[in-house]
matplotlib code that plots the C-alpha trace (Angstrom):
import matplotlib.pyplot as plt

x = [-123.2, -120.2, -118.8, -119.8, -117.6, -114.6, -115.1, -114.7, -111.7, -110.3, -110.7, -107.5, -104.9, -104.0, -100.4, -99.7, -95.8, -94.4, -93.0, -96.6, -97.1, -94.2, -94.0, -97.8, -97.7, -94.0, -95.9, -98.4, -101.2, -103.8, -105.6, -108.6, -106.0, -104.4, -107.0, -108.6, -105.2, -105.9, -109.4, -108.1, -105.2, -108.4, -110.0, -107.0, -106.1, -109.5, -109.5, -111.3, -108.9, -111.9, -113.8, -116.9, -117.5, -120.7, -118.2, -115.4, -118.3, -119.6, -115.9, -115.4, -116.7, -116.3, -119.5, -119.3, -118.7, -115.6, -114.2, -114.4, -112.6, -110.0, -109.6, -109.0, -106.7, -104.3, -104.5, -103.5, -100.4, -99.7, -100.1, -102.7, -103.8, -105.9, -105.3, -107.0, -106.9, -108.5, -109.2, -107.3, -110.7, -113.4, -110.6, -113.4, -112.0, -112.0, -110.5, -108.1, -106.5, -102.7, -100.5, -97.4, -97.1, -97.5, -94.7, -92.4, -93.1, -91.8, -89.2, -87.7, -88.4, -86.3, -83.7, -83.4, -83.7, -80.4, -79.0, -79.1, -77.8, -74.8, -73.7, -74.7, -72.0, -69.5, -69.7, -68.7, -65.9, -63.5, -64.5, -63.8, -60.4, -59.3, -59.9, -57.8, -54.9, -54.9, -54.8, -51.6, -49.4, -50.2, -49.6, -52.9, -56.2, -58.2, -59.3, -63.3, -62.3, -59.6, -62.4, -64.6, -62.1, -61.4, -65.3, -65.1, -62.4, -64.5, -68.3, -67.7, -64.7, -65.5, -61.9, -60.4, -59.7, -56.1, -55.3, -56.0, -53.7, -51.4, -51.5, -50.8, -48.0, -46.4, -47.1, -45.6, -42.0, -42.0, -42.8, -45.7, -48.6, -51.0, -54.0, -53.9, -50.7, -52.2, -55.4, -52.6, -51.7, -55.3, -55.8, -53.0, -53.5, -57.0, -56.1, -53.5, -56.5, -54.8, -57.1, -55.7, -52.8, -51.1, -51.3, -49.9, -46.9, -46.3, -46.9, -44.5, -41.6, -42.3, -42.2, -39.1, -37.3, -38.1, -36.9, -33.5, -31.4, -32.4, -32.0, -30.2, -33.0, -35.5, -38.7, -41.7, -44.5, -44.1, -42.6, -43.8, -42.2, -42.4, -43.9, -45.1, -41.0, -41.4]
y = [187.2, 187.1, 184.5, 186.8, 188.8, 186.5, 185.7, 189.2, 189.8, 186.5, 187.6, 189.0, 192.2, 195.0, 195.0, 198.4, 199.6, 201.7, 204.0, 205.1, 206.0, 207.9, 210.2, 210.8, 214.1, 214.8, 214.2, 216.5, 214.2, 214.9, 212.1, 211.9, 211.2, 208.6, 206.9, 206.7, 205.6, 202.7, 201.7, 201.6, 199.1, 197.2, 196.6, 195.6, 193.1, 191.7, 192.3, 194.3, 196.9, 199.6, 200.2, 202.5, 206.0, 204.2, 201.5, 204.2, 205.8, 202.7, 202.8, 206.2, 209.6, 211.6, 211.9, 210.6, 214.6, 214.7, 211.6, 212.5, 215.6, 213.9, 210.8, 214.0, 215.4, 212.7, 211.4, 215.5, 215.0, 211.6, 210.1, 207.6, 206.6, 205.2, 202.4, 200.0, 196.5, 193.4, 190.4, 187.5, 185.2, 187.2, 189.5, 192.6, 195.9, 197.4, 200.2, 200.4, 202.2, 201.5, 202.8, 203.0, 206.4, 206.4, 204.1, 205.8, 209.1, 206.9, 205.8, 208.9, 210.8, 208.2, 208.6, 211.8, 211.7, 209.1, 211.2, 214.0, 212.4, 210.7, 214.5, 215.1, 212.6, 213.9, 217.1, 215.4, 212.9, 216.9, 217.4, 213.9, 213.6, 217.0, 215.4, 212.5, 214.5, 216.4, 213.4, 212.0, 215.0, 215.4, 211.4, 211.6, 211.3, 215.5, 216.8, 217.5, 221.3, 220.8, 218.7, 222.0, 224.4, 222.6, 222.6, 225.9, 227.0, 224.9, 226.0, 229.3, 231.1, 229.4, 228.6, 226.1, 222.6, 223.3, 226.7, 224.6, 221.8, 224.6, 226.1, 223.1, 222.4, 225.5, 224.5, 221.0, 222.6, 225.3, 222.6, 224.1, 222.0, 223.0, 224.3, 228.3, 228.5, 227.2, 229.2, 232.6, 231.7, 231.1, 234.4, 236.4, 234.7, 235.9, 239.6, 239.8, 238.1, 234.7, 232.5, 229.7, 227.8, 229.0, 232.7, 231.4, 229.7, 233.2, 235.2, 233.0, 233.5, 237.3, 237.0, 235.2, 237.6, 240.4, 239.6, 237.8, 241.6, 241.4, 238.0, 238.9, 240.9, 238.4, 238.1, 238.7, 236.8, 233.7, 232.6, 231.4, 228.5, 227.6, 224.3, 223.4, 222.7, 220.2]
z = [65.9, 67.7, 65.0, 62.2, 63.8, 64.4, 60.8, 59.6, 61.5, 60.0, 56.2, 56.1, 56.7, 54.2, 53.5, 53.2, 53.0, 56.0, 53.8, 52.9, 56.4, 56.9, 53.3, 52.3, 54.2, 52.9, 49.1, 49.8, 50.7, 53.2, 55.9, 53.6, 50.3, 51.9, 52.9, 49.4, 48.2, 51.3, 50.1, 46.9, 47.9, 49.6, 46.7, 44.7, 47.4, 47.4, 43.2, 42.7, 40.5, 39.7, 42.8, 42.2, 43.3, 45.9, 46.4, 48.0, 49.7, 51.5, 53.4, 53.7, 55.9, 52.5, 50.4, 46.5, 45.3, 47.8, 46.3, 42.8, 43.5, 45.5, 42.5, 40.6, 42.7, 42.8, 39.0, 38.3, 40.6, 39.4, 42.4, 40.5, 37.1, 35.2, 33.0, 30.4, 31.2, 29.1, 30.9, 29.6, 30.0, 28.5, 26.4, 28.3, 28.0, 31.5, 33.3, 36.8, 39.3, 38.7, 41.7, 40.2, 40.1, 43.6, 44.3, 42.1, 44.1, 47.4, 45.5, 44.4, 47.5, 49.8, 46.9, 47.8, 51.1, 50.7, 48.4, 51.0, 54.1, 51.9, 51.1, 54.7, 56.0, 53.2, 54.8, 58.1, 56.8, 56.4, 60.1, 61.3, 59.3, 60.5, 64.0, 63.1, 61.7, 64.7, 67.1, 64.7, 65.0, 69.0, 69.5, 71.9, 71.5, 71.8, 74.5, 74.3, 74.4, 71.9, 69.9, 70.1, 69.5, 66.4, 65.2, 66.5, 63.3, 60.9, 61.6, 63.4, 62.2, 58.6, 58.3, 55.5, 56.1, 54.8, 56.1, 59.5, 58.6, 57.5, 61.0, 62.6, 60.2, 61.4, 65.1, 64.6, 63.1, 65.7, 68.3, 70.1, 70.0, 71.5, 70.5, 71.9, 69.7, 66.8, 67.2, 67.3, 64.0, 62.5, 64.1, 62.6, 59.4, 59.1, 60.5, 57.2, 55.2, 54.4, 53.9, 51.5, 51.9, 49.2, 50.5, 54.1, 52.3, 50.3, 53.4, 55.6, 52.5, 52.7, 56.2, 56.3, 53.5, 55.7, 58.7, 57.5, 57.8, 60.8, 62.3, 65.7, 66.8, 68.9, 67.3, 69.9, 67.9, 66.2, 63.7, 59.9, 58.3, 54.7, 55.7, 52.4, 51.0, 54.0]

ax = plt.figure().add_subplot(projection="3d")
ax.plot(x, y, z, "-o")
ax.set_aspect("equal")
plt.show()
């Protein structure tokens, strides 16, 4: 007996994907689903490509009625289908489970899934070269506060890349860097709703036409610089 055993164990191994492991649920299949689609695979491996309804049942907790509804179920979605194959021997007409479908499913869902985390890590690359700008113009690495401050502009305050890099443009020529000082002019900026870089150069040229009569008075806040003619 026990070699009857050893031998069964020795007929061989499905070779089933991982990806089918990991996305049946994300395709909308249930435990029961994918196992049909696994005794189906079975079958193929050991070819048989048309396994019947008593067949599946034989390997399976589901009853033949449960099965048919599920084959259903799954050729609907296109997760399976049916094809017509003729034997190149006996030039026999006979039917099988082609899983193509299914594979084209995987394929588009991880396509998507890559699709995704490349826009994901486009999204970033803004961040990461703001970061690096910074780090440029103070000649020193950031600070971890700095660092959060920074994100802090971007994912909080929802302020521009380049009304940032603007800021820091205007910290840089009035040689202040240093992140409160920069964070001032973000702040003023957004209290006289600037929020392009175009509309902080016109505001710093209106700033600076305004206050020319009166250049020997001292200025209390900062100053704006037209740091785009730079």
């Amino acid at each position: 007996m026990e070699q009857m055993v050893m031998q069964l164990l020795k007929e061989g191994n499905q070779s089933l994907p991982t990806v089918f492991i990991k996305y049946y649920k994300e395709m909308g299949l249930n435990d029961q689903e994918m196992m049909l689609i696994v005794q189906i695979l079975t079958f193929k491996q050991e070819g048989k490509d048309f396994p019947t309804i008593g067949e599946l049942k034989d390997r399976m907790t589901a009853d033949e009625r449960e099965i048919i509804m599920m084959l259903q179920k799954l050729i609907q979605k296109g997760y399976l289908a049916i094809d017509d194959h003729i034997e190149k021997d006996t030039g026999v007409r006979a039917e099988i489970y082609q899983v193509d479908p299914l594979y084209e499913k995987i394929a588009s869902i991880i396509t998507a899934k890559h699709a995704s985390s490349q826009k994901e890590n486009r999204k970033l690359e803004p961040k990461q070269n703001l970061f690096t700008i910074f780090e440029q113009e103070f000649g020193r690495p950031l600070s971890p506060i700095e660092c959060e401050t920074i994100a802090m502009w971007q994912d909080q305050d929802q302020y521009k890349d380049e009304l940032i890099v603007a800021a820091l443009r205007e910290a840089v020529i009035s040689n202040k860097l240093f992140i409160r000082y920069i964070d001032r002019i973000l702040y003023e900026w957004q209290r006289n709703q600037i929020h392009t870089a175009q509309q902080a150069r016109e505001f710093s040229l209106k700033f600076r036409r305004a206050q020319a009569p009166s250049a020997p008075k001292k200025v209390e806040s900062f100053p704006f610089y037209n740091w785009l003619e730079n």
